[in-house]
C-alpha positions as CSV (number, residue, x, y, z in Angstrom):
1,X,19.5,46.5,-39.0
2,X,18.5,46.8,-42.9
3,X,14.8,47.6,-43.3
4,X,14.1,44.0,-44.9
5,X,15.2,43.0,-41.5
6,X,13.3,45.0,-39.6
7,X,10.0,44.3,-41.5
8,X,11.3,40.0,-41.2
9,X,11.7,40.5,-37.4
10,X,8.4,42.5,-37.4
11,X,6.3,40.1,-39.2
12,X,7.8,37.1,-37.5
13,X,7.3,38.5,-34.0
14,X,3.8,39.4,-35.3
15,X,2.9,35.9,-36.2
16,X,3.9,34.3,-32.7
17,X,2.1,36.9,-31.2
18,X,-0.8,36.7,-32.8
19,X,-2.1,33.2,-31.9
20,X,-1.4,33.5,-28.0
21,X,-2.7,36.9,-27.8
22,X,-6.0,36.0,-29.2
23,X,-6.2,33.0,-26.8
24,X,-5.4,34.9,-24.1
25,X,-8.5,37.5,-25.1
26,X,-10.9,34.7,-26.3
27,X,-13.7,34.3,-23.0
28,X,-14.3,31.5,-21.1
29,X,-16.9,29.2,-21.9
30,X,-20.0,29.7,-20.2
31,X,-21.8,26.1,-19.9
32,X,-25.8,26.6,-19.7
33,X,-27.4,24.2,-17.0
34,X,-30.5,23.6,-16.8
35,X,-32.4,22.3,-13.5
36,X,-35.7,20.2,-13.2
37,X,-36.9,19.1,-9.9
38,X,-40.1,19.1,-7.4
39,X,-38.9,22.7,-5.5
40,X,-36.0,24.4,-4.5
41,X,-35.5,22.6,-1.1
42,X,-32.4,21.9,0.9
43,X,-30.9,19.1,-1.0
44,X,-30.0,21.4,-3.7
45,X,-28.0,23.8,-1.7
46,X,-25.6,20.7,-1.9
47,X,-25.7,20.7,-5.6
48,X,-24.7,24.2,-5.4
49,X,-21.9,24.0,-3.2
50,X,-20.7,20.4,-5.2
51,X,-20.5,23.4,-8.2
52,X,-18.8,25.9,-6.6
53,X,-16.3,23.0,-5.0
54,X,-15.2,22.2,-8.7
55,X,-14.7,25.9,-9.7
56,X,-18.0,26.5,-11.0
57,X,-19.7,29.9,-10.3
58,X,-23.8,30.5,-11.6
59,X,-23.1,34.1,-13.7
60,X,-18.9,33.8,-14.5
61,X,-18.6,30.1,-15.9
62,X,-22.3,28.8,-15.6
63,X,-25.7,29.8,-16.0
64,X,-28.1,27.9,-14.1
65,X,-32.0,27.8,-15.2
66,X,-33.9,26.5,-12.9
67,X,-37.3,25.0,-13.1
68,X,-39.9,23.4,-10.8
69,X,-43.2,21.7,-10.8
70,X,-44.3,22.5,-7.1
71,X,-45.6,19.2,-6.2
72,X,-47.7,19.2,-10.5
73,X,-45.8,16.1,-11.6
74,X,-47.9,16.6,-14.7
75,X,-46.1,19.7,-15.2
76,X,-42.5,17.9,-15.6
77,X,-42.7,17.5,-19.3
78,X,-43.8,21.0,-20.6
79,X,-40.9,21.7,-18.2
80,X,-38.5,19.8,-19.7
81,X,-39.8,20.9,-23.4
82,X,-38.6,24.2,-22.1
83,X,-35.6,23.5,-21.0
84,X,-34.6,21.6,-24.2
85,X,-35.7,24.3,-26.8
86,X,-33.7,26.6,-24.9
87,X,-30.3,24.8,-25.9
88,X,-29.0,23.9,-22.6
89,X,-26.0,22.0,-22.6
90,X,-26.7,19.7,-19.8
91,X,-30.1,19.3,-17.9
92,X,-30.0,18.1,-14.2
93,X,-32.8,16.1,-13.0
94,X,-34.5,15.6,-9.4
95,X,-36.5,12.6,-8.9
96,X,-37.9,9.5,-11.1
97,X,-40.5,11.3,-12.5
98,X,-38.5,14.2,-13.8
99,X,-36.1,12.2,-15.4
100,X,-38.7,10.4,-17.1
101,X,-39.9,13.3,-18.7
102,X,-36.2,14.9,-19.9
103,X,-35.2,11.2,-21.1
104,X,-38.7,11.9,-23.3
105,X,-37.7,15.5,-24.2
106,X,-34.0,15.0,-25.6
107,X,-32.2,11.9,-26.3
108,X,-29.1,14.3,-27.3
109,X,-28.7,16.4,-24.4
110,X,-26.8,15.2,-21.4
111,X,-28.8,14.6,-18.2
112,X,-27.9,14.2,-14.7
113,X,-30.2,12.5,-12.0
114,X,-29.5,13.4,-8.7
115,X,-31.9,10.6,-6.8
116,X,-33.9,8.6,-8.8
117,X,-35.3,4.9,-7.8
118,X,-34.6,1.7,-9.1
119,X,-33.6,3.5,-12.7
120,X,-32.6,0.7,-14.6
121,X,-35.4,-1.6,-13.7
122,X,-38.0,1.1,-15.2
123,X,-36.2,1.7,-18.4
124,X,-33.9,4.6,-17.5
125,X,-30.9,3.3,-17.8
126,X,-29.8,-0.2,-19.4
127,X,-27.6,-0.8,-16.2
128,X,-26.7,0.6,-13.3
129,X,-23.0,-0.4,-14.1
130,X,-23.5,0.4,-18.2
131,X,-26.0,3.4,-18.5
132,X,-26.3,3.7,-22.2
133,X,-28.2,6.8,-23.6
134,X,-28.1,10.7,-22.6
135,X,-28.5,9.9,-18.7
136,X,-26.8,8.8,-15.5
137,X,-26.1,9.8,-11.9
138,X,-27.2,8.7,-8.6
139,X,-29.9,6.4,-7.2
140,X,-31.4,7.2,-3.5
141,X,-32.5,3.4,-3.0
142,X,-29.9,1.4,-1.3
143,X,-29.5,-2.9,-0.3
144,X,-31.8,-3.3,2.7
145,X,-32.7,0.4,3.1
146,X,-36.2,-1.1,3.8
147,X,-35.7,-3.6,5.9
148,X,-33.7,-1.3,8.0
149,X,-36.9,1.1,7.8
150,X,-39.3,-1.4,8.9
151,X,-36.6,-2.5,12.1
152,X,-36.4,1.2,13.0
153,X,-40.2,1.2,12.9
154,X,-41.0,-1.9,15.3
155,X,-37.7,-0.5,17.8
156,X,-39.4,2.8,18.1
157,X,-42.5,0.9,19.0
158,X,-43.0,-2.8,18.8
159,X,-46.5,-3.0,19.1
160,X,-47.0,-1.5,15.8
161,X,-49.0,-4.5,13.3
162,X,-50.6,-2.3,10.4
163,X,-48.7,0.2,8.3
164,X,-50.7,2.8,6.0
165,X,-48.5,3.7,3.2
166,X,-49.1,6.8,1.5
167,X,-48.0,6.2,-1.9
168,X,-48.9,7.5,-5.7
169,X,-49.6,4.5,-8.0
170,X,-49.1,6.8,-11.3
171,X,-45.5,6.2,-10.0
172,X,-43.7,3.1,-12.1
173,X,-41.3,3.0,-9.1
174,X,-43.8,3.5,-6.5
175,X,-45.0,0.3,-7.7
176,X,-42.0,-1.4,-7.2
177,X,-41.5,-0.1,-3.7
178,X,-45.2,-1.0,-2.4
179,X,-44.7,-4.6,-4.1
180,X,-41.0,-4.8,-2.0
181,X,-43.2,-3.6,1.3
182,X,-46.0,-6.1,0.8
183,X,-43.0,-9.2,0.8
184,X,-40.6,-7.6,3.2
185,X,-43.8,-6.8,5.6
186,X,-45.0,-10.3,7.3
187,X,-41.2,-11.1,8.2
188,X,-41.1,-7.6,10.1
189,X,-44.3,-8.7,11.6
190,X,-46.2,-5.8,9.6
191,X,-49.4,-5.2,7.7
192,X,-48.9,-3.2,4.9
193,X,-52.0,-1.1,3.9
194,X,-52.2,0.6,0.3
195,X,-53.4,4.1,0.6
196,X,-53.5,6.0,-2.7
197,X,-52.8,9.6,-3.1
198,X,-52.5,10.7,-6.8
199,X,-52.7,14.5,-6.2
200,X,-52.6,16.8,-3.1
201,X,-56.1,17.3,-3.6
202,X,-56.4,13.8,-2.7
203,X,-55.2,14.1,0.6
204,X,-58.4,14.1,2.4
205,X,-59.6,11.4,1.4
206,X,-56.3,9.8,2.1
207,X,-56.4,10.6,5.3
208,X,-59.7,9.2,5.6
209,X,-58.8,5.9,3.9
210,X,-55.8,5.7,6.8
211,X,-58.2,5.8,9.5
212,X,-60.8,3.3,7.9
213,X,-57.7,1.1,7.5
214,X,-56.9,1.2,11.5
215,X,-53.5,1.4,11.0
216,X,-51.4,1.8,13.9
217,X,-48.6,3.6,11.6
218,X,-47.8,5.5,8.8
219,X,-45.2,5.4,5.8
220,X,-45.6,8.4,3.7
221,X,-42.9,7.6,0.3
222,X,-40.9,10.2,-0.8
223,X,-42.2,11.5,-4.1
224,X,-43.7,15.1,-5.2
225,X,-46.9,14.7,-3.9
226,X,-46.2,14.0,-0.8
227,X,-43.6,16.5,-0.6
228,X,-45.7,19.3,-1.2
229,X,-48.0,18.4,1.7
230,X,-45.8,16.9,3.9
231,X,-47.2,19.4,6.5
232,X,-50.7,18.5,6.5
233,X,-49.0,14.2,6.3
234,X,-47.4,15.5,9.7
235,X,-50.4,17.3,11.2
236,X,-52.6,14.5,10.3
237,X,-50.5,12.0,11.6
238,X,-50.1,13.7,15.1
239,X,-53.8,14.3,15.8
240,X,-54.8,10.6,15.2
241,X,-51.8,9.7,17.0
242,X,-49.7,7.6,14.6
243,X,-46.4,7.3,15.0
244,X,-44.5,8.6,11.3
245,X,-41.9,7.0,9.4
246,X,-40.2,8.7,6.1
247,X,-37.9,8.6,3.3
248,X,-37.0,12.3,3.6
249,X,-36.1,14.0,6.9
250,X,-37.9,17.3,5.3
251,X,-41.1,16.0,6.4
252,X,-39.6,15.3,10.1
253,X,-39.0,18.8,9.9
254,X,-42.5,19.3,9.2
255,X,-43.3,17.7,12.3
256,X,-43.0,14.0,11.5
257,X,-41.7,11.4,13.4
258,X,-38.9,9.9,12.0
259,X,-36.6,9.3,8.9
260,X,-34.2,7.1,7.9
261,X,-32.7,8.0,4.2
262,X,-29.8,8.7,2.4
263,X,-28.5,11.5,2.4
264,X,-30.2,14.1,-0.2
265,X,-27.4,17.1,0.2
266,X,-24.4,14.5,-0.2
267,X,-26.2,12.8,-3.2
268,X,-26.8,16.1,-4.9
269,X,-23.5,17.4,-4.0
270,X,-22.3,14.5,-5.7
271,X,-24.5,15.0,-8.7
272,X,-21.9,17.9,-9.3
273,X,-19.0,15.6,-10.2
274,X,-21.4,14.0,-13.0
275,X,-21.6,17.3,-14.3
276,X,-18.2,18.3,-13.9
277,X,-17.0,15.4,-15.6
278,X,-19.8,15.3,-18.6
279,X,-18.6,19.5,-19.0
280,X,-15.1,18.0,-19.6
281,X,-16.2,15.5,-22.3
282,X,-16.9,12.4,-20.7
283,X,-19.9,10.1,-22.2
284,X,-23.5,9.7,-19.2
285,X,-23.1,6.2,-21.4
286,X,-19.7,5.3,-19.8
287,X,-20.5,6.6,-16.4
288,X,-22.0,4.5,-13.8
289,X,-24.9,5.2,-11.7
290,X,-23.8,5.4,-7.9
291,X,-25.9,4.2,-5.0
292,X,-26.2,6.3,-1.4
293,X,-23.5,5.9,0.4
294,X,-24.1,8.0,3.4
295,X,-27.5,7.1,5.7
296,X,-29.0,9.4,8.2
297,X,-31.3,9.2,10.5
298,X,-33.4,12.0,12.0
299,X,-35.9,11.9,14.7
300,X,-38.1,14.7,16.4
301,X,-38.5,14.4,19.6
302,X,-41.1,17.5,20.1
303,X,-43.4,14.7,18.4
304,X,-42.2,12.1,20.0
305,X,-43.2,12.8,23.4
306,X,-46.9,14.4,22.3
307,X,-47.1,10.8,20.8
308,X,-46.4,9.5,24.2
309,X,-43.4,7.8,22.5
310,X,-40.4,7.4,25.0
311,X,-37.0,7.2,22.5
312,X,-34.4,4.5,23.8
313,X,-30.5,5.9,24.4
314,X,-29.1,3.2,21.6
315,X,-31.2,5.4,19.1
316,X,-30.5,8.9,20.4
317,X,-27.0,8.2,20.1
318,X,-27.7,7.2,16.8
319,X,-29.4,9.9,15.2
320,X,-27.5,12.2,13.1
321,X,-29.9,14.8,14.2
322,X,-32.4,15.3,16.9
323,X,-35.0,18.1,16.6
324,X,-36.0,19.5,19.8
């Protein structure tokens, strides 16, 4: 071979090269997450395993920051500020209220609820079906969830009348959920008694409005406050004797009652495939919000019988889990 050959062959096998050897050194992309919820409870070890299901892995691919208010729901939007000036390139949200405050932080930034209530009648979304904006995912409010509530509450014990319901009226959807319970009540034969509880220093006096009230009952809602003293929700409950019902089965953990919800670690497992999907390109705009489809109910059975409370066979074999 001349040398003008040799140098052609050279050059030529050097220019073919070229392109698929630098593609084959270039790194991966590593996607920055960021995380805002209430606290790092249960549910989210579903979000992590959704991830790791779909081939991501927090340190080779992802980078997961994670921030929480511990039950300061005025804390969510310095949170979210954070998260926002640090360039993430997706934020996922737990809970109304922490959505609220990202949707106010970034309207460029991709967000992903993992429960949220009734998001498109507060403002969230334009429609469950047709999101709109920077934000979509999953709702933990399902058709009749409280009408199948209240029935689990009257088959446990059908002499119960007047329900306190713990709830936080700083809420938008808390509102929305004590209105459905004051016009689904009468036709379960219940009275539904507002108790407000705005911060957990307010639980005292929460507790003491219950017991003015002479409830028979109580319904604790599922929202940050509440969370972070489920325990002394629980404890209080059990000394003045009132059978418990909840949206969470964390708090029948605590020592509650009962809890008939969706199910938190399959919604945020599913949260994953919303991020998976918006990592690969696709719009929150174009995807729709999904709705629980898996419902479990969790009874404990320690409180039940220092309650006095005798549990029927129908709903043991029912439960998806008992606690002993």
């Amino acid at each position: 071979m001349t040398g003008r050959r040799r140098f052609i062959g050279a050059l030529a096998g050097g220019v073919l090269a070229w392109p698929f050897g630098t593609l084959a050194q270039q790194p991966t992309k590593v996607f920055r997450i960021g995380v805002l919820g209430n606290e790092n409870n249960p549910p989210w070890e579903g979000f992590r395993r959704g991830m790791r299901e779909l081939g991501y892995v927090d340190g080779r691919n992802v980078t997961i920051d994670w921030r929480w208010s511990e039950g300061k729901t005025d804390r969510f939007p310095a949170l979210a500020a954070e998260l926002v000036q640090s360039k993430v390139d997706l934020i996922v949200v737990s809970g109304t209220q922490a959505a609220r405050a990202a949707r106010q932080a970034t309207s460029t930034i991709p967000l992903v609820m993992t429960v949220s209530a009734y998001p498109d009648k507060i403002g969230l979304v334009e429609s469950l079906g047709r999101p709109g904006g920077n934000l979509t995912g999953l709702s933990n409010l399902g058709p009749e969830l409280m009408g199948k509530q209240f029935e689990l509450l009257k088959e446990i014990d059908p002499k119960i009348t007047r329900l306190a319901v713990l709830w936080n009226p700083e809420s938008p959807v808390e509102k929305l959920v004590l209105a459905e319970m004051l016009a689904a009540g009468p036709g379960a034969g219940l009275q539904i008694h507002s108790i407000e509880v705005r911060t957990p220093e307010d639980a005292a006096a929460g507790f003491a409005a219950v017991t003015a009230s002479r409830a028979d009952a109580l319904f604790a809602l599922g929202n940050p406050i509440n969370f972070k003293i489920r325990q002394l929700i629980a404890e209080f409950a059990l000394k003045s004797r009132l059978p418990s019902l909840y949206q969470e089965r964390l708090f029948v953990e605590a020592g509650g009652l009962v809890s008939y919800a969706p199910s938190f670690v399959d919604l945020f497992a599913r949260a994953a495939g919303y991020v998976d999907k918006i990592l690969k390109g696709a719009k929150p705009a174009d995807l729709p919000v999904e709705q629980p489809t898996k419902f479990e109910l969790t009874i404990n059975l320690q409180t039940a019988k220092a309650l006095g409370i005798t549990i029927t066979q129908p709903l043991l074999l029912r439960a998806d889990k008992l606690i002993q």
